[in-house]
N, C-alpha and C positions, 0 to 999 in steps of 0.2 A: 575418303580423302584424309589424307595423314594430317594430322596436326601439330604447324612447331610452336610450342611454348618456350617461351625466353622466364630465365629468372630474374629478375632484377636485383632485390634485394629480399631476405627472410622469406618473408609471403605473400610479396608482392610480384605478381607474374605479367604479361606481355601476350597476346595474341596478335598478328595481324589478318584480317579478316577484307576478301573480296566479294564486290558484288557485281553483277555482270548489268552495264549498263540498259540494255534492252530489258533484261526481269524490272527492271526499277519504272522503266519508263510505261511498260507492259501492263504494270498496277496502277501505275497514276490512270492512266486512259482507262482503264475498267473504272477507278474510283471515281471518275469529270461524268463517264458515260451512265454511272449508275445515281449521281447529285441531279444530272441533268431531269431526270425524271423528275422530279419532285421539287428542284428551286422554284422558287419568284421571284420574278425581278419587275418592275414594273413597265409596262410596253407590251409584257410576252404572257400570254399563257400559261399556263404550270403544265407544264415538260414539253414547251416548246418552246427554249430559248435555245438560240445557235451553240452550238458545244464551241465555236471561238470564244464568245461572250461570257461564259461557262469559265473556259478554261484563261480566260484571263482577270476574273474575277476574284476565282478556286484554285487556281494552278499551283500557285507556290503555297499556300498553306496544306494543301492535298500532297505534293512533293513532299512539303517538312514531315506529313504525318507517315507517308511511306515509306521514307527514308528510318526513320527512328524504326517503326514495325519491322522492317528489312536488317535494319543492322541488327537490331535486338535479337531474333529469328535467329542471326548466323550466330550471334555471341553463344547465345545456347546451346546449339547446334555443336559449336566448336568446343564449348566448356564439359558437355556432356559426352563426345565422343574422346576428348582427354579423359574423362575421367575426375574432373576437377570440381572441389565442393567451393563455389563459389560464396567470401563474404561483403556483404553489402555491395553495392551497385558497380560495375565499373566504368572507369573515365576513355570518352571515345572520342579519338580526335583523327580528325580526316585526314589522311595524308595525300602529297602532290599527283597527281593523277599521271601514271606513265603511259597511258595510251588512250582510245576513247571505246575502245571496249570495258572496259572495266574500273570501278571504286575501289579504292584498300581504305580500311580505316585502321588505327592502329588501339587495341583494346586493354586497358589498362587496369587492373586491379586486385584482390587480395583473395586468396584463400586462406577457408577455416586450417587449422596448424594439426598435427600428428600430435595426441596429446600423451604424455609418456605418463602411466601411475605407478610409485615406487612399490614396494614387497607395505601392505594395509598388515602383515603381520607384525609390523617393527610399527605401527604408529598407535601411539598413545592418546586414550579419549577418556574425560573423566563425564562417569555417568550416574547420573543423579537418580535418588530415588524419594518417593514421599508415602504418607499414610496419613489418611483423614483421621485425626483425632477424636475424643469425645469433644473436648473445649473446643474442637472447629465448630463442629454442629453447635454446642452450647452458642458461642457467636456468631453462627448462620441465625440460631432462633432467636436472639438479641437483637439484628438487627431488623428481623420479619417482624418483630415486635414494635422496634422502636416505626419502622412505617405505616404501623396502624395505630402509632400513639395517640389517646385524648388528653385536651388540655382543662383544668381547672384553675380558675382563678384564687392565689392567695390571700390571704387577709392583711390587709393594708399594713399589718407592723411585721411582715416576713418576710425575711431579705433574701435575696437571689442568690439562687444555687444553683451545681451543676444538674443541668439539665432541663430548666427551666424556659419555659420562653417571657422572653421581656418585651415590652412594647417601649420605646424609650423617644423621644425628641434631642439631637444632638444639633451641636454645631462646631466645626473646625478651621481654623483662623492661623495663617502664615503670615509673620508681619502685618498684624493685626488685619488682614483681610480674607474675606470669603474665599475661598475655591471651589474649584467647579466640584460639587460632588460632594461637595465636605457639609453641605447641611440637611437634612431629613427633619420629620414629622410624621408620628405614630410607625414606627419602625420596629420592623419583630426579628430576632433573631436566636438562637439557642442558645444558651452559655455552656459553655465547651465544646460546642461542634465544630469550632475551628471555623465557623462563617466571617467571624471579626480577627480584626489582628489581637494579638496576645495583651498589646498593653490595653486597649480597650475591653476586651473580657475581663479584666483583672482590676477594672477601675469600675464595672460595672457590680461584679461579685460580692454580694454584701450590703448593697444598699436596697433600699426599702423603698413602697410606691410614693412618689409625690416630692422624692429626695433630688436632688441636683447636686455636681460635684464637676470641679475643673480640672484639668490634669494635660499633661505631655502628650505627644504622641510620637516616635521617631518613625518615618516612616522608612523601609528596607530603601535600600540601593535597588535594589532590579524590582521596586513595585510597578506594578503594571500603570499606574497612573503616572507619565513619565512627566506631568509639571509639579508634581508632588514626591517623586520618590528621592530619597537620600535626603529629606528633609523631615522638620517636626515644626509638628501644628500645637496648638493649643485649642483644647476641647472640652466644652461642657455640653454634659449631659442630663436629661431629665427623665427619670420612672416614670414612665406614665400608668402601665401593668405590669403584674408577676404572675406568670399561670404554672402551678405545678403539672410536671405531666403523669401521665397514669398510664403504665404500660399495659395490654390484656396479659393476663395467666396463661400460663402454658398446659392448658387442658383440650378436653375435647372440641370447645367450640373455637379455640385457635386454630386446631388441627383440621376442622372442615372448612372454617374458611378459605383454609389456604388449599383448598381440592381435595385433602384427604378423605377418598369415599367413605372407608369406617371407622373415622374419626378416634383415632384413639391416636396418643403421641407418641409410643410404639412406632406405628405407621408413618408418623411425620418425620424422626428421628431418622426411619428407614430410608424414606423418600430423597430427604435432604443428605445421607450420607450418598447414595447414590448420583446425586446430579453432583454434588464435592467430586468425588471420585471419578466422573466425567472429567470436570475441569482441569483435576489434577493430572490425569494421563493427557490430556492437550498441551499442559503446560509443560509437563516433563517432556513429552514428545518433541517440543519446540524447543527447550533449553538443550536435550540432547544432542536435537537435530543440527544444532547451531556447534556443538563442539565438534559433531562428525566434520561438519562442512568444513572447519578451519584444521583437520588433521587433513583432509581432502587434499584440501588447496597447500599444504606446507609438504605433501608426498608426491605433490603432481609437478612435471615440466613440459612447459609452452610454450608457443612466443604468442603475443597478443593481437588480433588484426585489428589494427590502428580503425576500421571503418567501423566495426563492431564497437567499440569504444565509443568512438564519436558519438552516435547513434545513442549509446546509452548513456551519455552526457547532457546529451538532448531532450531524453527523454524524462530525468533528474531535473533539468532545466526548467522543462516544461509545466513538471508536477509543484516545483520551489514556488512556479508563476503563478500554479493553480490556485495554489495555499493562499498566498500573499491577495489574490483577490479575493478569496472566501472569507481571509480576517481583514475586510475593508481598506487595504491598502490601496492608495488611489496610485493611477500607470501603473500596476503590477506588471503589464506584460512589456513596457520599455523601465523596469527595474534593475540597476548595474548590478547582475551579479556575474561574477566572472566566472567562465566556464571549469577551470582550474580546482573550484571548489568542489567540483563531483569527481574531480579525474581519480583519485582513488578506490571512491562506492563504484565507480565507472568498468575500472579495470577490473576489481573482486569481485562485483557480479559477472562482467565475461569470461573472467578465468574459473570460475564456480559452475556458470552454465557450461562450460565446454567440457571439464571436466565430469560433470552429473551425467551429460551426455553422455560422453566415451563410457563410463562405468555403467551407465541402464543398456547401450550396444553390444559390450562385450559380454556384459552377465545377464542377458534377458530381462532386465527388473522392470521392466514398462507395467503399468497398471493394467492389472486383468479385471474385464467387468465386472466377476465379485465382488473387489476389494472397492472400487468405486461406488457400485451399490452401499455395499456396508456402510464406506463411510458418509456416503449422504444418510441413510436412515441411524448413524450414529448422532449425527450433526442435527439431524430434527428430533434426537427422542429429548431434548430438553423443553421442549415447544407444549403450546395445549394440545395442537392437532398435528402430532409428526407426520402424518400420510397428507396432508394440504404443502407442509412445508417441504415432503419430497417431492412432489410433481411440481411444486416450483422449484426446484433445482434443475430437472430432469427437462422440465420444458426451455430451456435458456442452453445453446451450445456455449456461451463464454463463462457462464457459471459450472457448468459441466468441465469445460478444458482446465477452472482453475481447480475443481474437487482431483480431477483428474494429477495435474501435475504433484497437487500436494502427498496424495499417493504412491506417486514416482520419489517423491522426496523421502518419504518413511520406507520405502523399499529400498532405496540406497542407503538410507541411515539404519537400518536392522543388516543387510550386507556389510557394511561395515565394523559394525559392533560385533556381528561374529564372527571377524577376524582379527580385529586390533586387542591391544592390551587394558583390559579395562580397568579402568580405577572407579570402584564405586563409591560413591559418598551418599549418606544420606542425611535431607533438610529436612528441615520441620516445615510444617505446612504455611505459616505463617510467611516464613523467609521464602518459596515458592511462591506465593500469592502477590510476596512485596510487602507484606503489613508489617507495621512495626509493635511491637509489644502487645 
């Protein structure tokens, strides 16, 4: 049976869709005659109640469920002998009935769009490149050090210095009163780890055990403590300890600690350039990955289906709500935020999935089970037990579908690299990682 499709507008199309009233009516009585078996009603036996009793109990909810199976059945039916890649659901509204043979409903809704990708030879991607340094390792084994630091206690006339832990009793006072938070007793913290704000490091640095001292404190505009921030308290402090800390040597018995079987730092050196040089190709992977996708989207032409959008407004929506109750916000999920705020990430992620599509269709770039393998047992060789943490990848399909996509994504983004114009640059490891100085 020929099918007419009406266009409405861009990509939104029109089916009208019949169902012949006897198949409709034909399923409901199969559906009453096959409940009747197994209802209870009270009066009747179990699958001896009159099928009138039955069917004027069951009838119209049995009707609603037949009717949606039936029309959906034809939607399909008729979307699939068009030809048509159906996106998100369509809107089906009954139309006047012109005779008592037969239903029309009239089927309403959107197709995915013909996605056009311009000549990837004229588009320009700058591609980053890195190299673990000595000084990275040198600061990888700085801070394997600083986590097995021991502390000693200094001699009562030595004053605190970087890197020291203090044991201190404070108190902090806004118009001459307490806040919530603002006073402690035997309090440890490092001086210069950045655990305190600046001006209290800097009022503590120097002083000696037993000493007290009062001082300012401004606190930022965006501190996290929102009846305290953009304000200044007034604070005194008291030493109560100063423990120097003592880092272990970087010899052999650091080196086995840290799993080096023959313990020599040679081997730990090795160890830790190697898991670096992991991190680093993920990283660049991903910074790359992120320039491809926006030469992607600035060479590709679409139109967007508005349902596909919604949907992933929704889904932005959803996660915003998630958040919001995982950091204690009380009605997270009746929270005003307005949907408008994602319609951007909304639209970029649909037009980026539609596009990554059409380009892994036309150039075969779908993940081949090799590359999937590889990259789980890449992903576990940082682990103690890489073969534990691949079979839990391997045993989870939604863990598997996301190893799997991210594969489809570095196959597009190595497709495209070798064809665009590449502008290389290369970072220091540092500015890749995010570290500053």
């Amino acid at each position: 049976m020929a099918v007419t499709v009406e266009t409405l507008e861009k990509l939104e199309r029109k089916i009208t869709l019949t169902l012949p009233v006897n198949v409709i009516q034909s399923e409901v009585d199969a559906r009453l005659k096959k409940l009747a078996r197994t209802v209870k009603m009270d009066g009747f036996r179990p699958g001896k109640v009159p099928m009138n009793v039955v069917a004027q109990r069951y009838g119209y909810s049995v009707h609603y469920e037949v009717m949606n199976d039936k029309v959906g059945e034809a939607f399909a039916t008729a979307a699939n002998e068009a030809g048509l890649r159906v996106a998100g659901q369509p809107r089906i509204t009954e139309k006047e009935q012109a005779g008592d043979a037969e239903l029309a409903f009239d089927a309403v809704f959107e197709v995915f769009p013909d996605v056009q990708i311009g000549d990837l030879t004229t588009a320009e991607v700058e591609k980053l490149s890195a190299e673990v340094s000595d000084s990275a390792i040198d600061k990888t084994i700085d801070i394997l050090r600083k986590q097995r630091r021991t502390f000693a206690q200094r001699p009562m006339d030595a004053a605190a210095q970087e890197g020291d832990r203090v044991t201190v009793d404070f108190e902090g006072k806004i118009d001459g009163e307490t806040f919530s938070g603002g006073k402690a007793a035997d309090f440890q913290f490092l001086v210069g780890e950045g655990q305190m704000l600046k001006e209290f490091e800097e009022a503590v640095r120097g002083m000696k055990s037993g000493e007290s001292k009062t001082f300012p404190l401004a606190f930022p505009e965006d501190y996290h403590g929102k009846d305290v921030a953009g304000k200044t308290a007034d604070f005194m402090v008291t030493i109560q300890k100063i423990e120097a800390a003592h880092l272990p040597e970087v010899n052999e018995a650091l080196a086995k600690s840290l799993g080096i079987e023959d313990g020599t730092v040679e081997a730990l050196r090795a160890d830790i350039k190697k898991n670096l040089e992991r991190e680093v190709k993920f990283r660049l992977q991903a910074r790359n990955k992120q320039a491809v996708m926006d030469a992607l989207v600035a060479k590709a032409e679409l139109d967007l289906p508005k349902s596909s959008v919604q949907a992933e407004v929704a889904r932005l929506l959803e996660g915003a709500r998630a958040e919001l109750k995982q950091r204690g916000i009380k009605d997270a999920e009746n929270a005003p935020i307005p949907d408008d705020v994602f319609l951007p990430q909304a639209e970029r992620r649909v037009r980026l999935g539609l596009v990554v599509a059409e380009l892994v269709r036309a150039n075969e770039l779908q993940a081949r089970p090799e590359q999937i393998k590889a990259h789980v047992e890449e992903l576990a060789a940082s682990y103690e037990k890489p073969a534990d943490v691949v079979r839990w990848y391997f045993s989870d399909n939604r863990r598997m579908a996301e190893v799997e996509a991210v594969v489809i994504e570095n196959n597009v983004t190595e497709f495209v690299l070798a064809k665009a114009r590449i502008n290389e640059k290369a970072v220091s490891f540092d500015e890749l990682m995010g570290q500053q100085g």
